[in-house]
N, C-alpha and C positions, 0 to 999 in steps of 0.2 A: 832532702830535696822536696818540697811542696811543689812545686811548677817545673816544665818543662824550660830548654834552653831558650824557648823563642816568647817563653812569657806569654804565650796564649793560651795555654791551658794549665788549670789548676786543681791538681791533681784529687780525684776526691776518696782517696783509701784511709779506712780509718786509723789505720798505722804503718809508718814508716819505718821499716827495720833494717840496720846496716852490718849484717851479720860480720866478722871478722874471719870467721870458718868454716866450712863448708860443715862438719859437723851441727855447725851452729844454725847455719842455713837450712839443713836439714829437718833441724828442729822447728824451723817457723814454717816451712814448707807441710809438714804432716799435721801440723798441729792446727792448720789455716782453711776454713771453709772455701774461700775464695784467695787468690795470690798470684802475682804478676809481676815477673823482673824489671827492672829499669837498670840500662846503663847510662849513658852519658845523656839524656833527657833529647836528643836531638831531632826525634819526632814529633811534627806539628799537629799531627793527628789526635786522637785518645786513645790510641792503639796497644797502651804500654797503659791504662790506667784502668785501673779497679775498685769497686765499693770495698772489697775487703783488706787483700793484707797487701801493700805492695813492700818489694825488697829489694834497697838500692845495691848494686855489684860492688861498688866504690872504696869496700874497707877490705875486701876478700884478698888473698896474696897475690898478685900480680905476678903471676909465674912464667916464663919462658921457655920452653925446652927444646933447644934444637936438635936434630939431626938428620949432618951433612949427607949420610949416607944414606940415607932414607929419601932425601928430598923433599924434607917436612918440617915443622915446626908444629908443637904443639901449645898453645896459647891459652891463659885464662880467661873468659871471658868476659870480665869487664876491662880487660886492658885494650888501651886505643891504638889505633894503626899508627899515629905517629912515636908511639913506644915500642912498638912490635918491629916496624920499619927498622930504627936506628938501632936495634939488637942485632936485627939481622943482617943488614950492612956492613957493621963489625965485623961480621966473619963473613963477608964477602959475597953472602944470598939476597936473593928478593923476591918480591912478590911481582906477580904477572901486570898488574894492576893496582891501581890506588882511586878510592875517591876526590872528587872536587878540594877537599878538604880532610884533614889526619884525625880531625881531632876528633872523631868519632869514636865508637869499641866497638870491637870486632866483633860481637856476638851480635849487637843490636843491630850492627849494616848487614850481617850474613840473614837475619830473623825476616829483615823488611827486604833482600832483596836490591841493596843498594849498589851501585855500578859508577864504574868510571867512561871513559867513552874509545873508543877505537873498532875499528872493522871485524877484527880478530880477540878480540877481548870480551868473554863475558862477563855478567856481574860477578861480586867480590864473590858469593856464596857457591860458585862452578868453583871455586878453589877447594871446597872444605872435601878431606877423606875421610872425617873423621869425628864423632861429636860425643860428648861426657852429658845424657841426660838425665835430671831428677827430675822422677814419676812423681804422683800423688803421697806418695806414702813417705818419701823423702828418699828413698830409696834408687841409686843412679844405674842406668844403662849404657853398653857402647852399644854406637851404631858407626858400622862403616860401607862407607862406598861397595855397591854390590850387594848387598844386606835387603832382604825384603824390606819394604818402606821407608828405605835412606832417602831417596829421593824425596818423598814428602815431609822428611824429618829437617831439612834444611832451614828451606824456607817455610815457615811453622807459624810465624807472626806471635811464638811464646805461644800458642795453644795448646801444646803437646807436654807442657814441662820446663823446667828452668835449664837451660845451658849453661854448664859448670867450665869447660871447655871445650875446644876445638880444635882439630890437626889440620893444617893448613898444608899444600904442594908449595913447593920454593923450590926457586934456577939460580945458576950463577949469578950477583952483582951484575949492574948494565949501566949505561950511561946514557942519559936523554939531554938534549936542549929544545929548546923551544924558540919559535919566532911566533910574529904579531902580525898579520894585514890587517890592515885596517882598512875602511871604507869600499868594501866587497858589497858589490850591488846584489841585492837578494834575488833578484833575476838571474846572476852569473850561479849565485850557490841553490837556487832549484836547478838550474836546466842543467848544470856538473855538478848534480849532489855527488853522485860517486868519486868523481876527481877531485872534490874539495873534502870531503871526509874522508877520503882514503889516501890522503895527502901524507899522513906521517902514523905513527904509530899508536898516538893517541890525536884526534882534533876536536875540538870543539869550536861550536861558531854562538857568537853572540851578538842579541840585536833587541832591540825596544819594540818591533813591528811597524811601526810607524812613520821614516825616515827612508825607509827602500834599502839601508845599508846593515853591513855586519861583521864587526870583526871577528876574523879569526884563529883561532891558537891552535897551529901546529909543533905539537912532541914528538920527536925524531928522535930515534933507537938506531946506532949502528949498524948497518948491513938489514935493516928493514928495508922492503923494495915499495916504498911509496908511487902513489899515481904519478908524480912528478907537478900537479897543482901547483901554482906559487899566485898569491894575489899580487895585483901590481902597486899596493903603497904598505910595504915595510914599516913595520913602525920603528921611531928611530931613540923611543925610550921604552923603558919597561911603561907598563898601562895597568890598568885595574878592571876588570870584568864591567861593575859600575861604573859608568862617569861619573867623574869628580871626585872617588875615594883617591884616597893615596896608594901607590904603587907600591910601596915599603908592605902594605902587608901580604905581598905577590911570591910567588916563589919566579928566581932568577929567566929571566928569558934574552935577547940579543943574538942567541943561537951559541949563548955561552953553556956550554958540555956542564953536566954535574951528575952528581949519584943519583939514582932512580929518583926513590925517595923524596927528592929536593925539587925535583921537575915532574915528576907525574902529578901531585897534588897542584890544584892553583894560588893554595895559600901556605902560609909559613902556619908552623902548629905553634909558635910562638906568640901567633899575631890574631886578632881577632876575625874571624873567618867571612865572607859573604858582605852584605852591608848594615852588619853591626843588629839594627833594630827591624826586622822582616820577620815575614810568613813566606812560605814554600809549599805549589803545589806541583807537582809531575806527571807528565802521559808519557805511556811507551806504545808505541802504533807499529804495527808494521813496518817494513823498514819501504817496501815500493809504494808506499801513500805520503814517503817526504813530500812529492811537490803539492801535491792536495790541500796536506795540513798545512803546510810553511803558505798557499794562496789564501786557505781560510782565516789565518791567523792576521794576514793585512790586512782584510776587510775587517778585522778588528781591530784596529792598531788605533784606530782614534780613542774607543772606547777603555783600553786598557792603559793607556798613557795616562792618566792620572794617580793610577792606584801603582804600576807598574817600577821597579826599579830597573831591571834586565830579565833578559831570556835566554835562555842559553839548549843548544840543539847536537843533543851527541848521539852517537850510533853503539847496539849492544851486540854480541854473537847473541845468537841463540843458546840455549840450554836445554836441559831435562828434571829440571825442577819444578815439582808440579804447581806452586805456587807463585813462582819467581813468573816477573810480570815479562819476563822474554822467553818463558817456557815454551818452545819447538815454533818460535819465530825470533827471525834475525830484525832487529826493531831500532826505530829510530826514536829517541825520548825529548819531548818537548818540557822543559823546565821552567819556570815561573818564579822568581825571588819579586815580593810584593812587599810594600809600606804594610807597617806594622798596625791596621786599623780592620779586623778580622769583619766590619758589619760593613765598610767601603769593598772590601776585599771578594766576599763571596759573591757577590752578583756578578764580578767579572771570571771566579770560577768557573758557573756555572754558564757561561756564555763559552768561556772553552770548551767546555766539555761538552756542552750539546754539539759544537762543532765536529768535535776529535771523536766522540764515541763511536757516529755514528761509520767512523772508516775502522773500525777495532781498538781502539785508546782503554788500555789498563792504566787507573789509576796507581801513581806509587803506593804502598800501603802505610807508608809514614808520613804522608802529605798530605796538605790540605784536602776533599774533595768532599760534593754537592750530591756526589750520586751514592743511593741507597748499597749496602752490604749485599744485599743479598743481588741485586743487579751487577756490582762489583765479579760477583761472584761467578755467574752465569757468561762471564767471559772465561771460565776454566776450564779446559776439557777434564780435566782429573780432580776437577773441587769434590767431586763423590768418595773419589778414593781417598780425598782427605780427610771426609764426614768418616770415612770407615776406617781410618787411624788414628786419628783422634777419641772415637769410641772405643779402641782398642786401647790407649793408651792412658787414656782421663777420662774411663767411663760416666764419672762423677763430674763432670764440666768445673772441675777447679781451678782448670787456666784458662776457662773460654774469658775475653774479656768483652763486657757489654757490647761494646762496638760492633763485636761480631757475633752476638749470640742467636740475631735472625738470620744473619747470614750462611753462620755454620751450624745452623739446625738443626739437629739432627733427622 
């Protein structure tokens, strides 16, 4: 893999190693001045890319291990969520939560922090109890939930070490469907942000900024006690996030019931995810500055219309993840899927983000973003304790990766 999935960044390490064993991985890990995991390339950022050694997950054994009694699943870490999902569906578990899309790996959405949307739902990375890390030396550690600097060892951005695996918490099997409003006036979803995001189990709303309107997707969970929100124009076909994409590559909505798995994610893992050829940037804000941002972002909405595909606006629990950009605030995240032209693109970045920062707006750490690391940073209350676990664990900055080496400073 020389380039990322979105083909805007091109990876600059001087070699590409796809180890087949973790023995083997070991060996390029100690033997590597600098070195940096890749799994499924799905980060827009450089977040994941090194001058020296990088090593793709992608030949490593895809290994599974459940147990029911435990209430766990242990995962390898380059295997993606739409393979972990229909494992565990099999024998009847699930996971709390799924991203926009499956076809990510589990290690790299747990590393940045990645989330799906609902009131009650944190990001993926509140799931982990559990993680398989290789130190500098090659040599692996566990860390578990409870454990002096587990919390900072989650959300890590790969600073700390290569994730070999992860133990994930898993419930019962559940059943979701989904329905569409469409044409939901952005005046109705500020002034009842709460009644429209806490409409169902998972919701998400999407909108261009520019048009005043917003569809949006509620996932309904059995015996979840929603606000009781309903928009008043039902859509009366499945739809696609994007106008104009085809629907086929949507997962099932009309409020037809299916396996979590099939309805928490927006797309089919079968299907090509988002709108094909984009850039993706994200802000997570506080969750009581919705109506703020969601006003700021119309007064942008002329300016973003040209570069812009959709935008999409979901809600995270809080966490205790010293990194995790909803660490000890319940946050509302503004998303951004952009035309694939990175020098059109960034001047409307940075037109968001002077907006959103100034109300608290963490950058996602796999997305696009204008603002400096080390400013990035200075939004953490525990970035320090992470300088002082990272020195504890890679005295030698062998996985600091450039991007963040002003940032994480020592």
């Amino acid at each position: 893999m020389k380039a990322n999935w979105a083909g805007n960044v091109t990876f600059s390490a001087a070699r590409v190693h796809h180890p087949a064993t973790e023995d083997e991985l070991a060996g390029i890990v100690a033997g590597a001045r600098r070195v940096r995991a890749l799994g499924t390339g799905h980060s827009f950022s450089r977040i994941a890319d090194t001058a020296g050694d990088l090593v793709a997950m992608d030949r490593l054994p895809r290994t599974v291990e459940i147990d029911p009694a435990a209430h766990a699943v242990t995962v390898a870490a380059g295997v993606t969520y739409a393979e972990l999902a229909a494992r565990l569906h099999r024998k009847g578990l699930a996971l709390a939560s799924l991203a926009s899309l499956p076809h990510i790996s589990v290690a790299g959405s747990v590393a940045t922090g990645t989330h799906g949307s609902g009131d009650r739902l944190p990001c993926l990375s509140a799931a982990v109890r559990g993680l398989s890390l290789m130190g500098p030396d090659g040599a692996q550690a566990e860390l578990r939930r409870g454990d002096p600097g587990f919390d900072g060892a989650v959300v890590a951005l790969g600073a700390l070490g290569v994730v070999t695996r992860l133990t994930l918490d898993v419930e019962p099997a559940f059943e979701v469907s989904q329905r569409v409003y469409e044409r939901v006036p952005l005046d109705e979803l500020s002034s009842q942000f709460d009644a429209a995001l806490g409409a169902g189990y998972s919701v998400s709303a999407f909108t261009g900024w520019r048009d005043g309107q917003a569809c949006v997707w509620v996932k309904q969970r059995p015996g979840y006690p929603g606000t009781g929100w309903r928009g008043q124009h039902p859509a009366g076909q499945n739809v696609h996030p994007v106008p104009g994409m085809p629907p086929g590559h949507c997962t099932e909505q009309l409020g037809v019931p299916g396996p979590w798995h099939e309805r928490l994610p927006h797309f089919r893992p079968e299907q090509p995810p988002g709108a094909g050829r984009e850039l993706q940037s994200e802000l997570y804000l506080p969750r009581h500055t919705a109506p703020a941002a969601m006003a700021a972002l119309r007064e942008l909405g002329e300016q973003l219309a040209p570069v812009l595909h959709i935008s999409e606006v979901r809600t995270v629990r809080a966490d205790d993840l010293w990194l995790s950009p909803a660490c000890r605030r319940d946050s509302v995240t503004f998303h951004f899927t952009w035309i694939r032209d990175t020098a059109a693109v960034l001047p409307a970045v940075t037109a968001v983000e002077e907006r959103l920062l100034p109300l608290g707006a963490r950058p996602h750490w796999a997305k696009l973003t204008t603002t400096a690391p080390d400013q990035v940073l200075a939004g953490y209350e525990q970035a320090d304790a992470f300088r002082g676990l990272m020195r504890r664990l890679d005295p030698g900055g062998k996985f600091r990766t450039e991007l963040f080496r002003t940032g994480l400073a020592d």
